[in-house]
BAGU-201760 format. One record per residue: residue number from 1; x, y, z negated of N, C-alpha, C, O, CB in turn. Coordinates in steps of 0.1 Angstrom, whole numbers, always signed. Each point is the difference from the previous one (the first is absolute). Glycine has a CB too. Layout:
REM BAGU-201760
n	nu	nv	nw	cau	cav	caw	cu	cv	cw	ou	ov	ow	cbu	cbv	cbw
NUM	X	Y	Z	X	Y	Z	X	Y	Z	X	Y	Z	X	Y	Z
...
REM end
This chain:
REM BAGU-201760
n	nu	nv	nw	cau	cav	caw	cu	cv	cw	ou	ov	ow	cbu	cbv	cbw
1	+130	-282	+76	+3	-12	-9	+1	+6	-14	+6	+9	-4	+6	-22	+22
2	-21	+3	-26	-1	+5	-14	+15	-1	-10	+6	-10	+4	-32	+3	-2
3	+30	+12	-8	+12	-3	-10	-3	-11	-13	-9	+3	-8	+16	+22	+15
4	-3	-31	-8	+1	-8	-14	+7	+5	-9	+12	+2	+1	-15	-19	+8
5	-7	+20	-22	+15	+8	-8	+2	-14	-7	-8	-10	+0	+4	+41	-8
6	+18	-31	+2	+7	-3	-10	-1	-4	-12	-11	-3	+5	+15	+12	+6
7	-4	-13	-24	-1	+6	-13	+8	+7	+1	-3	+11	-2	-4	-25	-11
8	+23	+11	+17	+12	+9	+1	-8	+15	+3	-2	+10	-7	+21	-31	+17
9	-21	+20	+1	-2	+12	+4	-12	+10	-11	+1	+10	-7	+6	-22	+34
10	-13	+6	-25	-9	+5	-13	+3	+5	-10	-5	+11	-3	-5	-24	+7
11	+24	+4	-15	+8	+8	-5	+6	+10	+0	+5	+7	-8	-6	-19	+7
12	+0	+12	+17	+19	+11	+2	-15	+12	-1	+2	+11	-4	+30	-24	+28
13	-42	+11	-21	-10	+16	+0	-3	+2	-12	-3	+11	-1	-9	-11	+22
14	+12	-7	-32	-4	-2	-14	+11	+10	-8	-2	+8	-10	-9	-35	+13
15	+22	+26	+3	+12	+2	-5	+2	+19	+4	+1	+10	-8	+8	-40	+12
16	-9	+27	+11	+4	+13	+7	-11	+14	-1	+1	+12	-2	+10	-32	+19
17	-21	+12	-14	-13	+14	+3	+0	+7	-15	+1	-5	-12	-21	-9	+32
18	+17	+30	-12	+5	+9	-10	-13	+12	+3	-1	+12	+1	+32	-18	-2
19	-40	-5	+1	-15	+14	+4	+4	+4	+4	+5	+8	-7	-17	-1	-3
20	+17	-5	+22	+1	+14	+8	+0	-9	+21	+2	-11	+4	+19	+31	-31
21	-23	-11	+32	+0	-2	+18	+14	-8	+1	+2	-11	+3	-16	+38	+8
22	+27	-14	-17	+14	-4	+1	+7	-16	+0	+7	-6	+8	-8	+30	-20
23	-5	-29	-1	+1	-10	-2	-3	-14	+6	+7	-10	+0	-7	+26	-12
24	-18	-12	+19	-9	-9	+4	+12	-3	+18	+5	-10	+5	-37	+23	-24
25	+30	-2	+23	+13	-1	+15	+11	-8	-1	+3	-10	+6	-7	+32	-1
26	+14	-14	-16	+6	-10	-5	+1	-18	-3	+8	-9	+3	-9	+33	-7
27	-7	-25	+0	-1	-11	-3	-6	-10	+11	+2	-12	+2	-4	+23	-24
28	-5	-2	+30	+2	-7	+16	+6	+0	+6	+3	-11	+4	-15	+12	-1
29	+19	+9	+3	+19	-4	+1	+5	-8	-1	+8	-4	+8	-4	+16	-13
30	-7	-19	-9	+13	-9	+1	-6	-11	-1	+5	-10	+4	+13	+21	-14
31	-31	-11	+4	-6	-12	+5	-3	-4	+15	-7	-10	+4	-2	+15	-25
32	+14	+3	+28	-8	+0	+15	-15	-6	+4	-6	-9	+6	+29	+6	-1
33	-26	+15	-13	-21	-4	-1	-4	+19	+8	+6	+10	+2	-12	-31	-38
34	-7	+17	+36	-1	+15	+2	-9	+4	-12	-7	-6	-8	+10	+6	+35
35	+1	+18	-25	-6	+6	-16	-12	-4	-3	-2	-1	-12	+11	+21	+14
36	-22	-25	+8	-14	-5	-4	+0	-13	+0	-11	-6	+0	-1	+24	+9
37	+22	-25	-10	+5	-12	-8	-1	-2	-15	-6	-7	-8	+19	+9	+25
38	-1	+13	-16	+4	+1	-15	-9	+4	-7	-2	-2	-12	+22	+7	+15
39	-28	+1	+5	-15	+6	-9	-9	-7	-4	-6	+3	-11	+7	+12	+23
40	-2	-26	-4	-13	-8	-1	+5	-9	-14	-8	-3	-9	+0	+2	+38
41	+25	-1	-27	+4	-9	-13	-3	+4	-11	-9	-6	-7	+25	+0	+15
42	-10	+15	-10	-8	+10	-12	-12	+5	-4	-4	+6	-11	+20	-2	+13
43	-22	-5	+7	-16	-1	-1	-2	-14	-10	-2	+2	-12	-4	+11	+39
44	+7	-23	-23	-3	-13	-1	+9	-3	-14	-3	-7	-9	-1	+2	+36
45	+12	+12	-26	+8	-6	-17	-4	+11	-9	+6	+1	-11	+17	-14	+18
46	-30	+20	-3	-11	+14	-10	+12	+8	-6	+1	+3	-11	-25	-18	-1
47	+32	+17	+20	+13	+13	-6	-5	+9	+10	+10	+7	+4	+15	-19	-11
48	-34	+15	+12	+5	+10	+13	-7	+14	-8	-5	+9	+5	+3	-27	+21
49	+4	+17	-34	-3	+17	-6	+8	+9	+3	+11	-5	+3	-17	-2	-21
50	+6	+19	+20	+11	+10	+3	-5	+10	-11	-10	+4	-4	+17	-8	+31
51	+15	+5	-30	-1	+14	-9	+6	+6	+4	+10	+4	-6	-12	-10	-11
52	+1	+12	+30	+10	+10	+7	-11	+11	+2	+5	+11	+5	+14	-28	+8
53	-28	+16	-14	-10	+12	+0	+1	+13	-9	-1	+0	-12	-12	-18	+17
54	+15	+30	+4	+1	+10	-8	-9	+12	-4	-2	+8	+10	+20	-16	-1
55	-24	+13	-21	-9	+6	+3	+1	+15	+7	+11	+3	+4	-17	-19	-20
56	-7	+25	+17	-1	+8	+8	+7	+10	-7	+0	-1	-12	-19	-7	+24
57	+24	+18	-6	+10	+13	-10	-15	+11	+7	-9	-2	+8	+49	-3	-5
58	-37	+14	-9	-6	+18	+0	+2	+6	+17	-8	+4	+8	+19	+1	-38
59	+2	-7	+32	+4	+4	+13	-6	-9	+8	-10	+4	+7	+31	+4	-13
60	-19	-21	+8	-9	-9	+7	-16	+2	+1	-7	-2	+9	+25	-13	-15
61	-22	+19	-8	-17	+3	-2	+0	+14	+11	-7	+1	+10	+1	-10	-43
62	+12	+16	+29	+2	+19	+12	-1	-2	+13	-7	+7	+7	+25	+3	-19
63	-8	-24	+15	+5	-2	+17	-12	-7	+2	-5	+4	+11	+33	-7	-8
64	-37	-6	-9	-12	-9	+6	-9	+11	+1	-7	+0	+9	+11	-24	-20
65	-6	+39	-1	-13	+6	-1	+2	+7	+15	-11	+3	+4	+7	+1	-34
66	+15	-1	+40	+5	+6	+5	-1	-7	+16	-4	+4	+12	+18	+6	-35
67	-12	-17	+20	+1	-15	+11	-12	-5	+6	-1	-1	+12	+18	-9	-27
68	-26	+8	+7	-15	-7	+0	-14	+10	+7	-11	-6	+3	+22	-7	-28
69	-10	+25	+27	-7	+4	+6	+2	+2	+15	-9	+4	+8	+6	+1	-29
70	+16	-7	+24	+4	-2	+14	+5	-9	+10	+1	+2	+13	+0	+11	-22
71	+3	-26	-2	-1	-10	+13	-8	-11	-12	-1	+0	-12	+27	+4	+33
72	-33	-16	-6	-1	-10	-7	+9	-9	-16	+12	+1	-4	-20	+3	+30
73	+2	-9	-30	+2	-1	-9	+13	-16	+1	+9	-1	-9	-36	+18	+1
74	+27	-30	+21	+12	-2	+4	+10	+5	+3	+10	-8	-3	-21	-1	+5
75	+13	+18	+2	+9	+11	+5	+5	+10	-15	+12	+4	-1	-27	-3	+29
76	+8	+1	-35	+4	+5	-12	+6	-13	-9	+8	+2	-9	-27	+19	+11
77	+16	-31	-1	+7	-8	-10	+15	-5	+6	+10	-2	-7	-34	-7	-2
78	+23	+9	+24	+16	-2	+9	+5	+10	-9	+7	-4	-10	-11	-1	+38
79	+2	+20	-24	+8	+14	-5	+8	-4	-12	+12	+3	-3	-30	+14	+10
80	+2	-27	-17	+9	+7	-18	+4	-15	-3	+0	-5	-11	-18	+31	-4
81	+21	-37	+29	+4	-9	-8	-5	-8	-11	+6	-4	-11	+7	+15	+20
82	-26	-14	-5	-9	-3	-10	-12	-10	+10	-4	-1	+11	+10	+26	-29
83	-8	-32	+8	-16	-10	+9	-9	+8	+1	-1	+11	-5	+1	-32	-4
84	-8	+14	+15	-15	+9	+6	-7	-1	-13	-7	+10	-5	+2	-18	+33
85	+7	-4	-36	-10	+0	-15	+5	+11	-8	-6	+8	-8	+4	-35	+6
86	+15	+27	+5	+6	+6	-16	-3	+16	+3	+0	+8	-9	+25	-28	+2
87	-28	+26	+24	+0	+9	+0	-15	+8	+1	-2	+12	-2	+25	-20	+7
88	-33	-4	+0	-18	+0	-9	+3	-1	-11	-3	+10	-7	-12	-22	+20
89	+20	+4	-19	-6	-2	-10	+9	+13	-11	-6	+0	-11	-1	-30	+19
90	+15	+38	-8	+6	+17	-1	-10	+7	+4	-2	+9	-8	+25	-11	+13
91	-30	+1	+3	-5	+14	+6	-14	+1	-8	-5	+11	-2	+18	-12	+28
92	-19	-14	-31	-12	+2	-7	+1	+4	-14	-10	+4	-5	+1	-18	+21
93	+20	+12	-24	+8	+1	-10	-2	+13	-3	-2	+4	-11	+16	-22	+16
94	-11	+26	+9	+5	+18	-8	-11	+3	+8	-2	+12	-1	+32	-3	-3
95	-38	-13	+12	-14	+5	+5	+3	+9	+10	-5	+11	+1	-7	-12	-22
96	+23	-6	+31	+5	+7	+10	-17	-9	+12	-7	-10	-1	+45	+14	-7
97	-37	+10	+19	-6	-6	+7	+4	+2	+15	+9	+8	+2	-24	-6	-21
98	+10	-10	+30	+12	+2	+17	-4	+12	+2	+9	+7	+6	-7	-30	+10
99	-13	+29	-18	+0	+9	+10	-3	+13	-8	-1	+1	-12	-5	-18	+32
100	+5	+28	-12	+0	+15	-8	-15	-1	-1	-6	+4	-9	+28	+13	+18
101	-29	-23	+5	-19	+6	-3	-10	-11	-3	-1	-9	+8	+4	+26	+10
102	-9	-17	-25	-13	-10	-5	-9	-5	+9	-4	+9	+8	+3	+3	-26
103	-3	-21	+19	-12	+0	+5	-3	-4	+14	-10	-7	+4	+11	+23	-20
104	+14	-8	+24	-6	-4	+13	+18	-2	+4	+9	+1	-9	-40	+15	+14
105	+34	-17	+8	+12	-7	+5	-1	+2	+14	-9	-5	+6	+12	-12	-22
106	+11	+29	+25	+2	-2	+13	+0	-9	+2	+0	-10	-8	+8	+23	+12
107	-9	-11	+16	+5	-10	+7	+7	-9	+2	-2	-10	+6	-5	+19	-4
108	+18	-2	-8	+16	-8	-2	+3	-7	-10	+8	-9	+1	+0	+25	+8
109	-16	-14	-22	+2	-7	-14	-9	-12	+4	+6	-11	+0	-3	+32	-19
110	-17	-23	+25	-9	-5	+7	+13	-15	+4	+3	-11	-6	-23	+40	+16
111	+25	-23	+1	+8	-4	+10	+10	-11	-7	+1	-12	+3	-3	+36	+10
112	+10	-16	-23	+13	-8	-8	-11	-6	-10	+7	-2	-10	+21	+18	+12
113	-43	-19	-5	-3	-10	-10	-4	-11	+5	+0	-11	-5	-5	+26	-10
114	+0	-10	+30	-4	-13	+6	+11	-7	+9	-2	-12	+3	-21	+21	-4
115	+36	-1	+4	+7	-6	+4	-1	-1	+14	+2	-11	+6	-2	+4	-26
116	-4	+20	+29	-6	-1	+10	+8	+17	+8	+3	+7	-9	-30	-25	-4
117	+29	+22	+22	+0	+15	+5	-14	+9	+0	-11	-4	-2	+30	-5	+17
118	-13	+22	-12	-13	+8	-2	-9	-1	+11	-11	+5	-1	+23	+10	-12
119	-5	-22	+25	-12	-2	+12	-14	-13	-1	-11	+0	+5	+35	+10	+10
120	-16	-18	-23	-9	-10	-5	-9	+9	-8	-11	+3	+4	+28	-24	-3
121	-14	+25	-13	-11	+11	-10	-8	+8	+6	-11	+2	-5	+24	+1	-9
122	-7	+4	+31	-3	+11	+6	-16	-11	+4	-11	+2	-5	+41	+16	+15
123	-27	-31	-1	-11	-6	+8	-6	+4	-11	-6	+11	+0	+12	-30	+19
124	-8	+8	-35	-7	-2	-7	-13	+11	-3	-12	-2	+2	+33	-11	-9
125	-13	+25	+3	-10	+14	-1	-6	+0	+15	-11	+5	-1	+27	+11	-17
126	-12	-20	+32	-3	+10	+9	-14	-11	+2	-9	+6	+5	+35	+11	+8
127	-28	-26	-15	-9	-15	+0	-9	+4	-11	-12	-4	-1	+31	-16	+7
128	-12	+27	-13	-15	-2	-12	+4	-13	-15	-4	+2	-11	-18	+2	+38
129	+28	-10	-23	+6	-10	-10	+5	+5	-11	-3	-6	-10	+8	-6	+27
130	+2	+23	-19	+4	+7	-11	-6	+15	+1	+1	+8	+9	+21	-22	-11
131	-25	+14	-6	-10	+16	-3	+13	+11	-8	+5	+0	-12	-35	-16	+4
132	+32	+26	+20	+12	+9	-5	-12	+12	+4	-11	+0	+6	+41	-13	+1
133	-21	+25	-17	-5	+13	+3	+14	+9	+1	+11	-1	-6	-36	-2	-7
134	+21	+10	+22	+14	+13	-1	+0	+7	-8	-10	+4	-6	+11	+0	+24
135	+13	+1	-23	+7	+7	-10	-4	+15	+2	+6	+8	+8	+14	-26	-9
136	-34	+21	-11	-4	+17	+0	-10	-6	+6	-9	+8	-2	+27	+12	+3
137	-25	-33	+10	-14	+3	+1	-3	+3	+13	-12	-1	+4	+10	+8	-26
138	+11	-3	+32	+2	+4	+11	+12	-6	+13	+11	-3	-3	-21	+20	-15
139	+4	-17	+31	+9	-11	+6	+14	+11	+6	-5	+10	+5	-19	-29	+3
140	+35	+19	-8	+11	+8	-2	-2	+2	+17	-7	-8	+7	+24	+0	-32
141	-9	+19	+30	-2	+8	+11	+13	-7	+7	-3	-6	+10	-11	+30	-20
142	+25	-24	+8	+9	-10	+6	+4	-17	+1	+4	-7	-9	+1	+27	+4
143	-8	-22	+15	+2	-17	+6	+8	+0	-10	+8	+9	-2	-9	-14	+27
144	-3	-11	-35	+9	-7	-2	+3	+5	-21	+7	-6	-8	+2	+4	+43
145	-14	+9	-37	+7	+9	-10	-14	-4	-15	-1	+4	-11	+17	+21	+33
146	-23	-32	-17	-11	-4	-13	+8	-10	-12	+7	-10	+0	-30	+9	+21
147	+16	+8	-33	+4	-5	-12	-8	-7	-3	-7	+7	-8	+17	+9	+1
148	-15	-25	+7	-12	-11	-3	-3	-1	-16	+11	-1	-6	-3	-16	+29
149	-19	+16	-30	-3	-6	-12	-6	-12	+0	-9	-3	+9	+8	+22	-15
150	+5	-28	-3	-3	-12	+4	-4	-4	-18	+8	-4	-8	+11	-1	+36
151	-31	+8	-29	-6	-1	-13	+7	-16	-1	+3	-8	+8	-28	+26	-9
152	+25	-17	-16	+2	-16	-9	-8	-11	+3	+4	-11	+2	+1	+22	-21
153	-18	-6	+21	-11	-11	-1	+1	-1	+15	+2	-12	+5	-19	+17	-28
154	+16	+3	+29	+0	-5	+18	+7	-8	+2	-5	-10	+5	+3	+28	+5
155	+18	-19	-13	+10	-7	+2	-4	-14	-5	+1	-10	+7	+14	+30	-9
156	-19	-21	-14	-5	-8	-7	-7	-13	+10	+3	-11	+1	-4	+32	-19
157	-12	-9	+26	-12	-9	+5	+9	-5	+15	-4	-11	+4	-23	+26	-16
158	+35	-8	+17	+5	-5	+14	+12	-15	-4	+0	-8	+8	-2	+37	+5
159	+10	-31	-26	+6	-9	+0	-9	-15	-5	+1	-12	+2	+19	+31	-5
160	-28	-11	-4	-13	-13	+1	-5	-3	+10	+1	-12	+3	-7	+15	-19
161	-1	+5	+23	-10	+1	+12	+10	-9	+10	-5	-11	+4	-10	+38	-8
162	+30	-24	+9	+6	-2	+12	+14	-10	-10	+11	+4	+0	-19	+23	+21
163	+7	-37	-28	+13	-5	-9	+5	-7	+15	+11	+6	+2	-19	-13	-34
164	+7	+0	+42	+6	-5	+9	+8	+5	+7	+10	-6	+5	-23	-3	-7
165	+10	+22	+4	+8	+10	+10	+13	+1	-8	+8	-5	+8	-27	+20	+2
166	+26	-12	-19	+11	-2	-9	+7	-9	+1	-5	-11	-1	-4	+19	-9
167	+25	-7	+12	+9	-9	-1	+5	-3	-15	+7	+8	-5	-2	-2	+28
168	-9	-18	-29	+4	+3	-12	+16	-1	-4	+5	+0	-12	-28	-8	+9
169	+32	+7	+18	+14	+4	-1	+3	+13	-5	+7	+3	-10	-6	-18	+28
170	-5	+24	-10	+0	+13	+4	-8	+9	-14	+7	+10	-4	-6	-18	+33
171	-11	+7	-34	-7	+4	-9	+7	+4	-13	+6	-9	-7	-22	-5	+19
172	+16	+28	-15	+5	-3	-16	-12	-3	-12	-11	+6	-2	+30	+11	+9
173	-11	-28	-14	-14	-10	-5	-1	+8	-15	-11	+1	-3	+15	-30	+16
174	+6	+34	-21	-6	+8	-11	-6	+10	+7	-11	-3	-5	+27	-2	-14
175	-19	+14	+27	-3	+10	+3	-16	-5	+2	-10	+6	-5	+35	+4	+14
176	-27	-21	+1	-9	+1	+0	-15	-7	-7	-12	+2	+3	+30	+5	+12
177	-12	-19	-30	-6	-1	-8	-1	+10	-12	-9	-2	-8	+12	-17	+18
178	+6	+29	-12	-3	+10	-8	-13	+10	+11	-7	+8	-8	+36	-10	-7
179	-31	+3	+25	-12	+6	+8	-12	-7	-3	-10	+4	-5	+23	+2	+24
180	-11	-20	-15	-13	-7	-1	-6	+1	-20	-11	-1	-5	+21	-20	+33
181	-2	+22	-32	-5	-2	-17	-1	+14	-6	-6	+2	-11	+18	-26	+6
182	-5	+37	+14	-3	+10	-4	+9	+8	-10	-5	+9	-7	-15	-19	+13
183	+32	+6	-6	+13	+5	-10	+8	+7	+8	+11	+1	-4	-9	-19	-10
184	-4	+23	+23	+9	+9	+14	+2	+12	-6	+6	+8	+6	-16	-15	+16
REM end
């Protein structure tokens, strides 16, 4: 059931909201609305600006340069408490990049961009669908222990070639329009 606001009520958010989350909760509290209530109100009466945004410190720029080559880049914004934008949109800023190597991408980076395990990647290469080469050029002598290269452009041509196979739940989506346009 939808809510009807008020003018009253309208007021009391005119009055109360203080840019910030704190406030916005608040004010559904006692309105007994819920927060994407309160959100939508202020959307609609064009206050919903926020000035609770803080910018990035030195230490924070250290912990992301530090952060970003080892996990996804959701998982790095959980860590530093920060949005997925605010923490793309940092990392292109100081010309941080995810990963340590150019060019090409294990199985596992493979894996967490499509949003998929490494046995799904594993069929892909073993099908022919993704064009991988082994790490040094050579197939490793113990089961199980291959480092896969998974060139840019291969990757490139398999998310075009196969876009259906992808959950676009599961998928990390900056990751993988920065592949398709070539900013990786």
């Amino acid at each position: 059931m939808c809510h009807k606001w008020t003018e009253e009520e309208r007021e009391y958010v005119r009055v109360h909201y203080a840019h910030t989350h704190a406030s916005r909760r608040a004010i559904a509290h006692t309105l007994g609305v819920t927060e994407f209530g309160v959100a939508g109100q202020l959307s609609k009466m064009g206050i919903c600006k926020r000035t609770d945004r803080h910018p990035w410190t030195p230490r924070e720029d250290k912990k992301l340069e530090e952060l970003l080559p080892c996990y996804c880049v959701g998982k790095v914004a959980k860590m530093m408490h920060r949005s997925l934008n605010s923490v793309v949109l940092r990392a292109k800023r100081l010309g941080l990049h995810r990963r340590n190597h150019y060019g090409w991408y294990t199985k596992k980076e493979v894996g967490e961009i499509l949003g998929v395990d490494h046995h799904w990647v594993q069929r892909r290469i073993d099908s022919g669908e993704l064009k991988a080469t082994y790490h040094n050029g050579h197939k490793p002598s113990n089961k199980g222990s291959a480092m896969w290269h998974i060139g840019e452009k291969d990757l490139k041509a398999f998310i075009r070639r196969y876009p259906a196979d992808l959950n676009g739940r599961n998928v990390d989506i900056m990751q993988i329009v920065e592949v398709l346009v070539g900013v990786a």
